[in-house]
C-alpha atoms as one frame of an Amber mdcrd trajectory, in Angstrom:
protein
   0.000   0.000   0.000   0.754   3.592  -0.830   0.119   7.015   1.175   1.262
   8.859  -1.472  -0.614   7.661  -4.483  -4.451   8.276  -5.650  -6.450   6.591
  -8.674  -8.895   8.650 -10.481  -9.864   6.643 -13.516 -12.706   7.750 -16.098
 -15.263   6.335 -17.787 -13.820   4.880 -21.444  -9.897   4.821 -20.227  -8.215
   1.657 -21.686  -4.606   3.712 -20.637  -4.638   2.151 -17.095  -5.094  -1.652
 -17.942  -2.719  -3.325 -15.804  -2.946  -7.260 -16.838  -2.832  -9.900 -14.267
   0.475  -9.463 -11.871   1.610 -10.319  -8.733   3.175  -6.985  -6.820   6.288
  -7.405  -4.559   9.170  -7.790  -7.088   9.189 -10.211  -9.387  12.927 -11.873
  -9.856  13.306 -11.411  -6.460  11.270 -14.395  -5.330  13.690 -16.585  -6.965
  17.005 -14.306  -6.541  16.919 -13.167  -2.947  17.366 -16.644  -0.201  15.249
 -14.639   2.106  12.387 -13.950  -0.111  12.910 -17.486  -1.715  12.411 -18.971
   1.549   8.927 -17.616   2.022   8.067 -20.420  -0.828  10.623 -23.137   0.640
   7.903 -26.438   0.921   6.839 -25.371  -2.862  10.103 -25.393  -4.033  10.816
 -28.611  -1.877   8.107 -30.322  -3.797   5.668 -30.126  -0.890   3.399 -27.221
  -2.222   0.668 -28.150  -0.285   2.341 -27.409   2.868   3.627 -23.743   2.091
   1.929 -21.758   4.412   1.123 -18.333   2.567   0.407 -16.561   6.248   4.055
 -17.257   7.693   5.627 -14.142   7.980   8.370 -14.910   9.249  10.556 -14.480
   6.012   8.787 -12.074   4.465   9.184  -9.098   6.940  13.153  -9.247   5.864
  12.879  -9.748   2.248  14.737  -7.833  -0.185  11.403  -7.254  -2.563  13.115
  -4.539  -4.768  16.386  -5.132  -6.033  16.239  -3.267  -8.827  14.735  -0.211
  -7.744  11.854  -1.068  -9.748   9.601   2.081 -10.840   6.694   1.562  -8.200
   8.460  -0.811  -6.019   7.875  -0.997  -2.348  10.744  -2.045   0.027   8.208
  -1.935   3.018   6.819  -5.043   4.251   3.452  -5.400   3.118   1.322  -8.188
   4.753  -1.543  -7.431   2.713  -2.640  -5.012  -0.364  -5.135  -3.019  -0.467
  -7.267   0.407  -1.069  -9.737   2.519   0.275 -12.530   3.456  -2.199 -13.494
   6.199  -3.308 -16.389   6.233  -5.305 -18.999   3.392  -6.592 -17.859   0.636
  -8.751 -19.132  -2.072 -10.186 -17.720  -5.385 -12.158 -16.813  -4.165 -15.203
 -16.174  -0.317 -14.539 -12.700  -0.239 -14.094 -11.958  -1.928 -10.459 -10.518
  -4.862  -9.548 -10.154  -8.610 -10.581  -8.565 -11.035  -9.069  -7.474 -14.914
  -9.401  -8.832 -16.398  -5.585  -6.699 -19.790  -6.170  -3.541 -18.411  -4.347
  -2.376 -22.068  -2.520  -2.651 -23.504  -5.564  -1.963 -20.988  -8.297   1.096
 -19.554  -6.701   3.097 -22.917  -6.748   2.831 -23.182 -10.407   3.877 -19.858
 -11.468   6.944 -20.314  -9.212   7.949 -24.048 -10.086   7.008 -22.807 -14.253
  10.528 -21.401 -14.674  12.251 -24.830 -14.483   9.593 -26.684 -16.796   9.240
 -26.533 -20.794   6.598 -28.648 -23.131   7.899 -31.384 -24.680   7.532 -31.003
 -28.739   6.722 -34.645 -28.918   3.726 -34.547 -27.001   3.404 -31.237 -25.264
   3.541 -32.922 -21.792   5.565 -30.976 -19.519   9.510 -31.819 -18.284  11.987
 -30.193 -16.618  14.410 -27.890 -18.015  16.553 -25.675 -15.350  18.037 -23.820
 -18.645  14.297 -22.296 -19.076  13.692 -18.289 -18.701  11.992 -16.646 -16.201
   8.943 -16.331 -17.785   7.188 -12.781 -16.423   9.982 -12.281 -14.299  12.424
  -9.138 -15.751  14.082  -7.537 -13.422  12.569  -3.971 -12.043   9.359  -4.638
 -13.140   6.930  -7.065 -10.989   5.800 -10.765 -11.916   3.582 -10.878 -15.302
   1.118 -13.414 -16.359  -0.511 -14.010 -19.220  -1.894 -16.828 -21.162   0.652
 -17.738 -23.590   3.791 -17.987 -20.962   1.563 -18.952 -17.858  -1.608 -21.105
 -19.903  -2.555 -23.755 -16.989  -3.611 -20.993 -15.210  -6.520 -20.478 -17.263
  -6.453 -16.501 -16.588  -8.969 -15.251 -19.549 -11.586 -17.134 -17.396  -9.922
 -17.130 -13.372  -9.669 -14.004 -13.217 -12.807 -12.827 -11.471 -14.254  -9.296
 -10.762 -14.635  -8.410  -6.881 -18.215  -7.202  -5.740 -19.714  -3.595  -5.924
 -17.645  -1.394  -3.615 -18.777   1.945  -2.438 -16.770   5.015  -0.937 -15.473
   4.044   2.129 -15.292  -0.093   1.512 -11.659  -0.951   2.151 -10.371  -4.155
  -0.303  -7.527  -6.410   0.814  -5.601  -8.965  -0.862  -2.665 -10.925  -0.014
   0.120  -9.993  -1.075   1.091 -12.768  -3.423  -2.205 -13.091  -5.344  -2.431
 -12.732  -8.931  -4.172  -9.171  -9.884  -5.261  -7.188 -12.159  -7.661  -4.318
 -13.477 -10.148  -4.103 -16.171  -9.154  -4.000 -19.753 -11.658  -0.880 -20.281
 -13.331   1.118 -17.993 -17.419   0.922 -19.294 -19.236   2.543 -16.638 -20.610
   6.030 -16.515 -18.872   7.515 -13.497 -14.970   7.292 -12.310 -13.289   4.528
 -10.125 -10.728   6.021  -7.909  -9.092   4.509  -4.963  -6.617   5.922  -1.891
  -3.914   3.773  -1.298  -3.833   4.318   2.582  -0.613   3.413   4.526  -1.555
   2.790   8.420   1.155   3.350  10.640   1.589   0.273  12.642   4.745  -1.593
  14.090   5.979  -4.663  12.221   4.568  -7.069  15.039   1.531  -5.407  14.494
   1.045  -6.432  11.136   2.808 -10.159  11.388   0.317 -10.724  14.006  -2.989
  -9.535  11.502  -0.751 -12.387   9.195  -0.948 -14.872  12.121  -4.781 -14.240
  12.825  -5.679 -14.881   8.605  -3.503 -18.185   8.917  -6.000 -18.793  11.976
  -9.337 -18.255  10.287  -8.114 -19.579   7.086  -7.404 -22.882   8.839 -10.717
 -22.576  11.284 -12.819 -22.198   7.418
């Protein structure tokens, strides 16, 4: 989140279209061993074990390495904004891919896999790119580099929000705005900054982990 940063976007603009991204760096996941070990069981081969709320890496990870235009070094537990004006699906807000235990593993393992030209089954290949992943810019996804993901239909639209509604999302979840803004009035957002202390916020991370695993 930003305190220094305000949306305003009007009816018709197809200028602000960010695609479907993940914030927080995007080579850095791999790059940096503290960041990387935020994602240690996925990389391990036992994705379903990562836990996503486990701070404990992720408050001293070096997210921009680059000094990425729009990077945050601050640890962010969660992103969000504070809304400004009425939106609905469709008019220039928010969409988002809700599968992040299961979509995050395989746009971190896809670097060291390539289809096989025989049969287009998959098989690793550790001399593969870093598909999304260019340093100073965050992580892209789209359909050709990223296609199990299904993101033309996954990515889904979050709910009518009205001044004042707050939206959250964690951190590594796979974002991204509408291609064209078709309603009649503007979406604008604050991006609020609270300031909290760091155990403050590992401990909102610590309290999702508990009602994710109460659900």
């Amino acid at each position: 989140m930003y305190v220094d940063r305000l949306r305003i976007r009007q009816p018709g603009d197809a200028q602000f279209a960010l695609g479907p991204h993940v914030d927080g760096g995007g080579i850095e996941r791999w790059e940096d061993p503290e960041y990387r070990s935020c994602y240690t069981p996925i990389f391990e081969g036992r994705w379903e074990e990562n836990d996503f709320f486990d701070a404990t890496h992720r408050v001293h990870a070096h997210m921009s390495l680059y000094n990425a235009a729009g990077g945050c070094t601050a640890f962010r537990s969660w992103q969000g904004w504070l809304s400004l004006s009425t939106v609905n699906p469709g008019e220039g807000g928010l969409l988002v891919n809700p599968l992040l235990k299961f979509s995050t593993p395989y746009w971190l393992l896809r670097p060291f896999f390539t289809r096989n030209k025989t049969d287009g089954d998959w098989e690793i290949d550790t001399s593969s790119v870093w598909q999304g992943a260019v340093p100073g810019r965050g992580q892209e996804m789209n359909d050709s580099l990223h296609s199990e993901l299904q993101l033309s239909t996954s990515m889904i639209s979050i709910p009518t929000v009205h001044p004042g509604d707050m939206v959250f999302w964690h951190c590594d979840t796979i974002h991204a705005v509408d291609a064209v803004h078709r309603g009649q009035s503007d979406s604008s957002v604050f991006y609020s900054s609270r300031l909290v202390e760091i155990s403050s916020l590992v401990g909102s991370f610590n309290e999702a982990a508990i009602y994710s695993e109460d659900r």
